[in-house]
N, C-alpha and C positions, 0 to 999 in steps of 0.2 A: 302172457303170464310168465312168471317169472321161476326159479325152483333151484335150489342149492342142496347139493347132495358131497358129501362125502366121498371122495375116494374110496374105491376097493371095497366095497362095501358087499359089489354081489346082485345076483338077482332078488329084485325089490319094484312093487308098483311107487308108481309115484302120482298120478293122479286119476279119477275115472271123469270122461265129460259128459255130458248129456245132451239132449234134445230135446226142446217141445213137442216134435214131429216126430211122430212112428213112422216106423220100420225105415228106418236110418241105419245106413255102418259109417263108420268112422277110418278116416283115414289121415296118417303120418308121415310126412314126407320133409326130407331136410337133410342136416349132419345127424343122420341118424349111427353109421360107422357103425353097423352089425350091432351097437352095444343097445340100442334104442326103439321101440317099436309101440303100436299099438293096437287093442283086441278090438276088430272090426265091430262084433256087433257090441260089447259093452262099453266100448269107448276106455279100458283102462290101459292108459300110458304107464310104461314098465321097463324095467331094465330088463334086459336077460344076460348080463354079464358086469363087470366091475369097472365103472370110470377109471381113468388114468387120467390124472393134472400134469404130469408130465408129458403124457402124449398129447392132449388135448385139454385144458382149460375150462371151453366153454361150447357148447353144442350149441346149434338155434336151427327149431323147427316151425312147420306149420302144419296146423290141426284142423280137418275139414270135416264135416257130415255130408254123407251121399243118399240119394234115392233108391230105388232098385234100379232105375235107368242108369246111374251115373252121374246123376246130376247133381251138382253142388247145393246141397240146400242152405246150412250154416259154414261161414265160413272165407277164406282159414284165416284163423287165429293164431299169432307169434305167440311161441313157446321158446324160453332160452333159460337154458340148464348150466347152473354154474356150479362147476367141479369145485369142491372146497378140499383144499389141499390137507394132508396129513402127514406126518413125521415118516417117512418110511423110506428116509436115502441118508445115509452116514456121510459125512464132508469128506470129501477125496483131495489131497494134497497135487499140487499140478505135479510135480516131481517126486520120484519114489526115495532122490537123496539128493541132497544141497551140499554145496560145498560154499565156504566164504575164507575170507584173509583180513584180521585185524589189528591194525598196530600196538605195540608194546606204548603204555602210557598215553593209549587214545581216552578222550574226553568220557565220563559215565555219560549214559542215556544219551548219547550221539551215536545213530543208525549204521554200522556198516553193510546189512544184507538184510534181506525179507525174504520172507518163507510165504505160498500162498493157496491158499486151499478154496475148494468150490462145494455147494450144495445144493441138487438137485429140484429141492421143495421150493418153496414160493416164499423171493426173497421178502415180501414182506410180513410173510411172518415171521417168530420166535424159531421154527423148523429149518429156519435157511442164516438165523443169528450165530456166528461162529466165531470163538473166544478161544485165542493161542496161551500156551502158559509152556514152560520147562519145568518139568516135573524132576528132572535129574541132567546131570553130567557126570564123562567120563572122559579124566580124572576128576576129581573134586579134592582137593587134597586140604581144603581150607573150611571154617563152619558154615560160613557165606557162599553164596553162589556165586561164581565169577563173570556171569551172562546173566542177561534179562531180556526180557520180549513183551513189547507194546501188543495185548490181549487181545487190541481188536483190526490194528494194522498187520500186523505178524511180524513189526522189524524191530531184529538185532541188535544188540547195543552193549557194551560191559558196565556189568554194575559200577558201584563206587568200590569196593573190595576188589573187581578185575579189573579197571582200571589203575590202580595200586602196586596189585602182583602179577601181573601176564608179565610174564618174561620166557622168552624164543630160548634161554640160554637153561632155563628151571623145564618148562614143557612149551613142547611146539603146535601141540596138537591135542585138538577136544574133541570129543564126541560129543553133542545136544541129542537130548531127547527132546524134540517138540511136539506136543500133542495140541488136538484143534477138536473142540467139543459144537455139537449145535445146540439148539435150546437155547443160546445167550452164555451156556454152561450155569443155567440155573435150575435144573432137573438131574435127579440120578437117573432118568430114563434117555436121556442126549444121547446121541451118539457118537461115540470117540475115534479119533484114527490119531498115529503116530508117523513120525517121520524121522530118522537121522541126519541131522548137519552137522558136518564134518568141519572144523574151525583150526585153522593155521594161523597160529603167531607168526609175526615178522616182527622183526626188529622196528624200534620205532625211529621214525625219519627225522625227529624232531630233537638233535642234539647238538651242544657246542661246537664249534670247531675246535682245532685246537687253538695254542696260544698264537695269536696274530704276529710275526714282525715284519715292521716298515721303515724303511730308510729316511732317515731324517734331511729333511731341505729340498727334496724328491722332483726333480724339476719337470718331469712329467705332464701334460693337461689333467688336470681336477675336472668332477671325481674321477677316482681311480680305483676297480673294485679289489676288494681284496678277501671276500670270501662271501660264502652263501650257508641259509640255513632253508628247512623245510618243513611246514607243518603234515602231522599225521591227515590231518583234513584239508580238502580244494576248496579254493574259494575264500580263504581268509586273509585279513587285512593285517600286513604286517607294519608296527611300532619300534623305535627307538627311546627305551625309559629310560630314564636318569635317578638311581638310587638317591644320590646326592647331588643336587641341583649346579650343572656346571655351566658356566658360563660359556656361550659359542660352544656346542660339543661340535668336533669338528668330521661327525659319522650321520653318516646317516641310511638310511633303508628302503629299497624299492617294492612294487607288490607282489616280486619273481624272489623277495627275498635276497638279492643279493644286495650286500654290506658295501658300503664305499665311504671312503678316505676324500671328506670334500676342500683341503687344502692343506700344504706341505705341514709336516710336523716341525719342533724342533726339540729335541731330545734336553736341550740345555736347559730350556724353562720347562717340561713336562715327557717324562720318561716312560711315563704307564697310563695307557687309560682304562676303566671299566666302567662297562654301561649293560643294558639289559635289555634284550629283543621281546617282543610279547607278539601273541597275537590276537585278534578279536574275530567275533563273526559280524554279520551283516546288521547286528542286534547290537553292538558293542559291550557282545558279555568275553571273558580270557576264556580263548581255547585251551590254550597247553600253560603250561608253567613257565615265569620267565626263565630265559637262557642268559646265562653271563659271559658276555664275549669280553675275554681280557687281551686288548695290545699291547705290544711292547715296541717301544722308538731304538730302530736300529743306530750305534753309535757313527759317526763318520770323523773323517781326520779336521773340526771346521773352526778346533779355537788353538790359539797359539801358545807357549808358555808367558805366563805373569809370574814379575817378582812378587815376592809375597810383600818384601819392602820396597820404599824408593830407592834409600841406600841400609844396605847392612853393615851395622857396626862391629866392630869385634875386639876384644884386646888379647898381647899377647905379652907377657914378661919377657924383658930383654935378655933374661939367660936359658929362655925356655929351648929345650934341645930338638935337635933333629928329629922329626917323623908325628912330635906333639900334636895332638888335634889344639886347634885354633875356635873353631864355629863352624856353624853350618848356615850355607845360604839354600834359602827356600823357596820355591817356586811351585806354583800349581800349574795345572789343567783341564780345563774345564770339558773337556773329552770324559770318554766313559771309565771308571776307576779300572786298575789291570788289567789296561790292553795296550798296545802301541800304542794306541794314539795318544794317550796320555804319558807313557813313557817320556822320562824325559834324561837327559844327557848334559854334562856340564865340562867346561874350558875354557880353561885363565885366556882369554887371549893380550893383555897386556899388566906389565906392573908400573906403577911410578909415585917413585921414583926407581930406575933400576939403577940400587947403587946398594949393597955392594956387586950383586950380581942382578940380571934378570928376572931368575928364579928361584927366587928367595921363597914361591910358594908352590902350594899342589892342592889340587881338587879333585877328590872322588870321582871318578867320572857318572854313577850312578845315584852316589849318595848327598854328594853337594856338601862333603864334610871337609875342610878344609884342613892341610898341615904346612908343619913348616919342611922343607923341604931338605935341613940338611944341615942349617948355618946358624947358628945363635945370633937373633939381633942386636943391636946396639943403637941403643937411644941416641947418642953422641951425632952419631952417623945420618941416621933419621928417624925421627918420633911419629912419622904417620905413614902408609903406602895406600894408594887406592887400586885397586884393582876392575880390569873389565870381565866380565864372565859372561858367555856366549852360555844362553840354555835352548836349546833345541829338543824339538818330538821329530815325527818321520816327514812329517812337512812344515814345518815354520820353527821357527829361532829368534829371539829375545835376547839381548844383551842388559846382564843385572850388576847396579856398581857396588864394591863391596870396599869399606875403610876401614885400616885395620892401625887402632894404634897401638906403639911400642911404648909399655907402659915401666915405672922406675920397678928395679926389684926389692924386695922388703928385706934391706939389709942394716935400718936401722932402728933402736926402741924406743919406744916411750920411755920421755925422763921426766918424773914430776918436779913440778918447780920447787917442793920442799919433800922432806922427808917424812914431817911432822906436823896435824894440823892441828895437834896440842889437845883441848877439851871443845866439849859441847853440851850445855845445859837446855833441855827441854820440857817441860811437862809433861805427863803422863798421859794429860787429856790433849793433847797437839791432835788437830784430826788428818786422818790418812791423803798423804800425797802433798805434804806441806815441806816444802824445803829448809833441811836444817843445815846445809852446808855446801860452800861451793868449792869444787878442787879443779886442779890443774895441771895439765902434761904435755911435752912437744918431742913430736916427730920429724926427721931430718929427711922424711922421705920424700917422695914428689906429692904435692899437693892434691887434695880431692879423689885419691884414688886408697884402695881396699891396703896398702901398705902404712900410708898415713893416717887413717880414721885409725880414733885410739876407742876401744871398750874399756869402761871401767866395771868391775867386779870386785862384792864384798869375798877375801879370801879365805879370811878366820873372823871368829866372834861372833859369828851371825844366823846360826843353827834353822834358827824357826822364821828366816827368812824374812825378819822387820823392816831391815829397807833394800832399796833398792837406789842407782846410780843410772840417771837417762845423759845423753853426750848430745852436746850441740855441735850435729855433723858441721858447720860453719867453722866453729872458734875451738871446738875439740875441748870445751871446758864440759864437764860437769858438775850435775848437779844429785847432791846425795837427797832422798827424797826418804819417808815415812811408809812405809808399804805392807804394814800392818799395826794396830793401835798397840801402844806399848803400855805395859802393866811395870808398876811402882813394887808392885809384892810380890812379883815374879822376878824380876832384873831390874836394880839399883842402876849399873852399871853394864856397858856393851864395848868392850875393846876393841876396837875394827882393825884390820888387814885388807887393804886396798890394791890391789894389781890393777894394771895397763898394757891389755894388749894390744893385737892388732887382727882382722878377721881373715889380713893375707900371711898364710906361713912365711916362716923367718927362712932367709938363704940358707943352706948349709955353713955350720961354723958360726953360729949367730944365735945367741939365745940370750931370754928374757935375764936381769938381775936385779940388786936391790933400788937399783934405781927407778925400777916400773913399780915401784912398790914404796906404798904409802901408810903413816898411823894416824890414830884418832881416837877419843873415848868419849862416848856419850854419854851423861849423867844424866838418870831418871831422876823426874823432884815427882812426889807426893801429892794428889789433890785429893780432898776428899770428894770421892764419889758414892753414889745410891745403891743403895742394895742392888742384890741380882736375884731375880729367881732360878731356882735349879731347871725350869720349866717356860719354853714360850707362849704356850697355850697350856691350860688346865680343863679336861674332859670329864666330865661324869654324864651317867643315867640312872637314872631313877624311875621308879615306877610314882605314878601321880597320888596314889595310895596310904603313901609311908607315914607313920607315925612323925609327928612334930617331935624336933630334937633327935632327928635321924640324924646320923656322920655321916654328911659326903663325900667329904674328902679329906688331907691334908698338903697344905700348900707348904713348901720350905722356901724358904732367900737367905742371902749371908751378903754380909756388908765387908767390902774388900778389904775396909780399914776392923774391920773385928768388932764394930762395934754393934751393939745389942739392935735389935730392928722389932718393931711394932707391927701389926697387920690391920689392916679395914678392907672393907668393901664399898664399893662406890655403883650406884645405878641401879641398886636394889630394889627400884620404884612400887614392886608389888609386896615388900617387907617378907619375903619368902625364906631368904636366909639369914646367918649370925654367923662371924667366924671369934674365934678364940684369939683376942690379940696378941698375945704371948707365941701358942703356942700353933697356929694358923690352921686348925682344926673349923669346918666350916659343919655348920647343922641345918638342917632342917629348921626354921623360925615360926614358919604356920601352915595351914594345910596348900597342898600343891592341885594343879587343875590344868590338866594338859589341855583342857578344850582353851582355857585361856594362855596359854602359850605354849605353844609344842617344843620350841626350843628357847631358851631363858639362859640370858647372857646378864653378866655383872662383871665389876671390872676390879682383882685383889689387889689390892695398895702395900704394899712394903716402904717403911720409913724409920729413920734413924731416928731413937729413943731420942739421943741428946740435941737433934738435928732434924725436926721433923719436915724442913724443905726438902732435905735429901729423901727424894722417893721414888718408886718407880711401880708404874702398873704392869700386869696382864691380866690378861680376859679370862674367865671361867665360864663355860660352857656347859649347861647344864639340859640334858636331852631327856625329856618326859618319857615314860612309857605312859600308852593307856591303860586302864581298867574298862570296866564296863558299866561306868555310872552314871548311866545317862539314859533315860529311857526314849523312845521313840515319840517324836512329837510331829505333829499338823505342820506342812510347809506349802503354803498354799498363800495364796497373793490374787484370791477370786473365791464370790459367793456361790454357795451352792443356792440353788433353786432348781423348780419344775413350774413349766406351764401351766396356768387353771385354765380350765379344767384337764386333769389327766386324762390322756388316752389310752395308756399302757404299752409298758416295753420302755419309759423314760429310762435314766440312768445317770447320776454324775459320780467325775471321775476324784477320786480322793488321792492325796500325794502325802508323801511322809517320807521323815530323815530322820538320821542318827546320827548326834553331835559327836559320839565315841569314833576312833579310830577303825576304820575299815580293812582290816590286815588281810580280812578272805571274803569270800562273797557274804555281803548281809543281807537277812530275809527278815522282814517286818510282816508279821504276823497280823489281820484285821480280822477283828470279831464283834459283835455287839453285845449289848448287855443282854442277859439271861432275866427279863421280864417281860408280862403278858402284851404289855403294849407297844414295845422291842417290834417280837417277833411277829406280833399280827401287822405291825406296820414298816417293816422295815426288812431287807437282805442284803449282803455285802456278798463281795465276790470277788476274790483276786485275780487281780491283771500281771502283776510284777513283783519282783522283789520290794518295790518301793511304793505300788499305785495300786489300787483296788476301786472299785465302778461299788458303790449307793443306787439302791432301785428303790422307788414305790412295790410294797406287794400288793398295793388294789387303787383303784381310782375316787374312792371316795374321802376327801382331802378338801377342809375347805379353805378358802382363800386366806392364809394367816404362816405364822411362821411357828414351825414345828421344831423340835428337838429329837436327835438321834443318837445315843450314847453310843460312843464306838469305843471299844478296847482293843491297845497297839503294842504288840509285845514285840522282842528284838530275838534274836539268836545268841547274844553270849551266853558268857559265864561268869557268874548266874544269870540268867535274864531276867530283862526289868520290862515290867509294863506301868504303861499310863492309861486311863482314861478322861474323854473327854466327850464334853454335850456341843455335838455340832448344830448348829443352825440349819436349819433347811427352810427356806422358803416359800411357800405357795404362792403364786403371784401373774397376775395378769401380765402378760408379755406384749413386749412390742413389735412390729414387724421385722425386728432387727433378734429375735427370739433373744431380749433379754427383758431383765424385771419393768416394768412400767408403773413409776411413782407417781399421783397424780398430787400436783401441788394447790393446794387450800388457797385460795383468795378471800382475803377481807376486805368484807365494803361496809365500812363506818365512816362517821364524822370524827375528827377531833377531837378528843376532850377540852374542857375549860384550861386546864394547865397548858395541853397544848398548843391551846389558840394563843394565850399571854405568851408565852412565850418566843413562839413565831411574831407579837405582833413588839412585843421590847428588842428581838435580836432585828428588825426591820425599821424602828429608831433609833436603834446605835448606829446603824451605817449610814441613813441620810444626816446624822450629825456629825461621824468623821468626813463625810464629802465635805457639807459647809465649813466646818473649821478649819480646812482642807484647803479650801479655796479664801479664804478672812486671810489666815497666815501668810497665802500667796501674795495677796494683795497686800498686804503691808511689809511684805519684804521688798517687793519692787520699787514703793512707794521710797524706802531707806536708800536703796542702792542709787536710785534718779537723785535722790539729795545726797550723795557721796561724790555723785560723779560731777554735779552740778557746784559744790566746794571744790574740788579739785581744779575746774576751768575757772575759776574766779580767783583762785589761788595762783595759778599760770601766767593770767593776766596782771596781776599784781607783780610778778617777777618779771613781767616783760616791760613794765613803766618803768619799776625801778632801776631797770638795766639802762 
């Protein structure tokens, strides 16, 4: 027999036994442990004190009836008592305080420490279920909690918010309140205990290095490490990412974390690198945030100077004096910018010719600016000197050639070949850049250089800058060109004053006179040309509204020669405007419709009364305003229908526009008509500013197409409504849920008419076959007797011959 009791319960029977047989006692023998017994002569089995599950679980006895001798009559019979456990022991934490250590910027919900607690009762019940939570911390200085704890493991972890803010440098240290309930912690009768862990920030392990530098060219065995990172967490797999996808990165990373340089740099094609270290867990999710390790390519002494030219040119005026800058020769280096090793140094190390002396020159030793050193050149002497120049940094040196000629000094002027190039008659209408005259001047100077090129410039007469003078650097001729259109009723006439210089200053003691100096007078002739408008575009707006024979504007022109000028319009295709030909006053002609042209172009015509080829347009531009006179109508490009038979809950969707100008948001109002068979059959319901859903109110609709008066008002000013009888449907549908039209076949005979007719259009075509083929045959028949004359004709010329 079997028997489950309660815990703690007490002195309590638990069963009485019996016997067939008198005068019997009973007897108890087992785990009985003082708590267990039973009354000899009544046989009732009893407690006389209070199970304990924690001391003992489960008793098992045996149960016998005796005689008055002793003798076994029934018996024994297994009894076993199972203690059923009761809530009566609160969870005890193993430790009375924890302490733990957590990195600054460690992962949310990744465990640093576990807290662990035990409960006495019977772990498979609810009484031994035990659920951790942090009820508080101290500090908490944030709304969030900076800690979290997994309920039923008990381990530690920073939330998303202390992951964030832990920082060793803000607070180093937390107090956790951890409490641990039993019950599951789904009773208020649980029992609760509390524990303190004590929580030390450190600083988190997981940060840049600093800036890397590495020597370029590095002759070292590759790799070569050159720093190390660490994550807050063991065990994770450390990446080299590439923000920007570089070809060959030349880094890379082991699983200790440290960084290596996997062959020589060179700083001259690549100065800087950045890249990004990550790391992952065993799941390939990111532990920490990437880190950005930035290199930098240490410079070394490894290029030499370059001319910046093959040879540098230079010139120098043969009277130029002592100490004059001459040029500068240039040299780079491809080393790193202000430091030695780009530094660089400059010496003449030879001249030639050296005549008159040697050292005719000097160079900067820093700057590479060259002078003269003391002695006025002379062309006589010699017109060219080449020079070597040594340029040197702290280890290597370059020799750069420099040619320097001795050019004539500008000590003489331009003389024109005449003084006077008398008149020029041109038309008014000549178009700009047309050459109306060619002059001429000579210089005694040395050829192709800045002393002999002669500029010609208008000096007087020429205010508003109409022409202009270009010089053919070969022949020094120019030529006087048109460089703005020239007007007949402005200037008749333009007296010119012509100078010739030169763009290199004159010697000292040398200056320009009248012989660089030239005349000329251009005569303007008269053409008649076309009016002008005061105007190159003409703008109006108007509202679309306005009365016919509104003013829209007026246009003005004036004809250069004075004389009277006419107006029309041209391209007025919608007959919209009239202008006043006299006095170019344009009106309004018939009613305007900005739906049909929002912006309406014509083109004003201006022409000479006595001359009406002479004319000239522009455009007028005329820009609608809207009104509001348009009401709301149906934009739809698909039938309404409903499935027969309705089910209810159909619905279609209705769409509508407004052809008026939408300046601010527009709201199209759907309503039906205000009648009895409206409203018993029909509801509308807005979806949109522009769309509204049609319902059935009931399902009795029979197969046919119904009418629904819908009325559609707008939001102007004033607003306009339309009404309209929509069609709706009723209609057997197809598996494709649309209308299903079944098409009517006729099955009749012919008519009489019909049959004649089919049986004449089937006579006409067996008689164009046959005459079809009669034709064929007697053309063949011709052409055999053509060809057959023809050989008897041939034969005839062959006897005769």
């Amino acid at each position: 027999m079997n028997f489950s009791i309660p815990e703690g319960t007490g002195v309590r029977p638990i069963y009485q036994f019996t016997s067939e047989s008198p005068n019997v006692i009973f007897r108890a023998t087992g785990e009985k442990d003082g708590l267990i017994d039973i009354l000899p002569e009544t046989g009732i089995l009893y407690l006389n004190g209070s199970l304990d599950w924690e001391t003992k679980a489960v008793h098992k006895l045996q149960v016998e009836s005796l005689d008055k001798n002793g003798e076994v009559v029934n018996g024994p019979y297994d009894v076993t008592i199972y203690v059923e456990d009761i809530n009566d022991n609160p969870p005890k934490f193993d430790q009375t305080q924890y302490t733990g250590v957590v990195r600054q910027n460690s992962r949310p919900g990744k465990p640093f420490m576990r807290v662990h607690a035990t409960d006495l009762d019977d772990p498979t019940t609810p009484h031994a279920q035990l659920t951790y939570s942090i009820p508080h911390h101290f500090p908490n200085p944030y709304s969030e909690m900076l800690f979290q704890i997994d309920s039923i493991t008990g381990e530690i972890s920073p939330s998303r918010t202390g992951s964030y803010y832990l920082d060793p440098q803000k607070q180093d240290t937390f107090t956790l309140v951890v409490s641990v309930k039993d019950m599951a912690g789904m009773t208020e009768n649980a029992f609760t205990n509390s524990v303190d862990v004590i929580i030390t920030v450190k600083e988190s392990l997981w940060k840049a290095p600093p800036t890397i530098t590495i020597k370029e060219n590095s002759t070292q065995p590759h790799p070569v490490n050159i720093s190390q990172v660490q994550s807050n967490e063991p065990g994770v797999i450390y990446e080299v990412f590439e923000k920007e996808s570089l070809d060959g990165l030349p880094f890379s990373i082991d699983q200790n974390g440290y960084i290596y340089v996997t062959k020589p740099l060179d700083r001259e094609e690549k100065d800087a690198y950045s890249f990004f270290v990550i790391t992952r867990d065993k799941e390939g999710e990111l532990v920490d945030k990437p880190l950005k390790i930035n290199i930098v390519v240490e410079d070394i002494n490894d290029n030499p100077p370059v001319c910046q030219n093959a040879v540098t040119v230079l010139e120098v005026q043969e009277n130029e004096s002592g100490g004059s800058s001459i040029g500068t020769l240039s040299a780079t280096d491809m080393d790193q910018k202000d430091t030695l090793h780009s530094r660089l140094k400059f010496k003449i190390l030879s001249q030639d010719p050296a005549v008159p002396t040697d050292n005719l020159f000097f160079i900067q030793q820093d700057s590479g600016i060259l002078q003269l050193f003391g002695h006025s050149l002379n062309k006589r002497i010699a017109s060219n000197y080449s020079l070597k120049v040594l340029v040197t940094d702290e280890v290597f040196q370059t020799i750069c050639d420099v040619q320097i000629h001795v050019i004539d000094i500008n000590d003489q002027i331009p003389i024109f070949e005449k003084s006077d190039y008398h008149n020029v008659t041109v038309a008014e209408s000549l178009p700009v850049g047309t050459v109306i005259l060619e002059i001429q001047a000579t210089d005694g100077d040395e050829p192709d250089t800045g002393s002999s090129y002669i500029i010609y410039q208008v000096k007087e007469g020429d205010p508003d800058n109409k022409f202009v003078i270009e010089t053919d650097p070969k022949t020094n001729r120019g030529y006087v060109k048109i460089n703005k259109a020239l007007d007949f009723e402005t200037a008749e006439v333009h007296n010119l004053v012509i100078n010739a210089t030169n763009p290199e200053p004159l010697v000292s003691g040398v200056q320009y006179n009248s012989s660089s100096l030239a005349l000329f007078k251009v005569f303007v002739t008269n053409v008649d040309e076309p009016p002008v408008f005061h105007k190159e575009v003409y703008t109006a707006e108007l509202s679309e509204d306005v009365p016919v024979n509104t003013l829209v504007m007026t246009v003005e022109a004036h004809d250069p020669e004075g004389d009277a000028v006419r107006y029309s319009l041209e391209g007025d295709w919608r007959k919209w405007l009239r202008i006043d030909s006299t006095t170019g006053q344009i009106y309004t002609a018939s009613t305007l419709d900005r739906e049909q042209e929002q912006v309406y172009r014509v083109d004003v015509v201006a022409s000479e009364i006595n001359n009406a080829a002479q004319k000239l347009k522009t455009p007028l531009v005329l820009n609608l305003k809207d009104v509001n006179d348009n009401p709301p109508r149906l934009n739809m490009d698909y039938p309404v229908f409903f499935c027969y038979p309705l089910s209810g809950g159909e619905k279609a969707l209705i769409r509508a526009t407004d052809d008026d100008e939408q300046k601010f948001y527009s709201t199209i109002t759907f309503s039906l008509k205000d009648d009895t068979d409206t409203r018993n059959n029909w509801e509308i319901s807005k979806v949109n500013a522009t769309h509204a859903y049609l319902s059935p109110r009931h399902t009795n609709f029979d197969e046919k197409v119904y009418t629904a008066p819908i009325i559609m008002n707008d939001n102007g000013a004033p607003p306009l409504e339309r009404e309209v009888n929509l069609e709706v449907n009723i209609c057997t549908c197809s598996s494709e849920k649309s209308c299903f039209i079944q098409v009517e076949r006729e099955h009749s005979k012919p008519s009489t008419g019909q049959a004649i007719g089919i049986l004449l259009g089937v006579l006409i075509i067996i008689g164009a076959i046959v005459g079809g083929a009669f034709f064929h045959m007697k053309y063949k028949e011709k052409k055999k007797s053509q060809q057959k004359d023809v050989k008897d004709q041939s034969e005839r010329d062959k006897l005769n011959i």
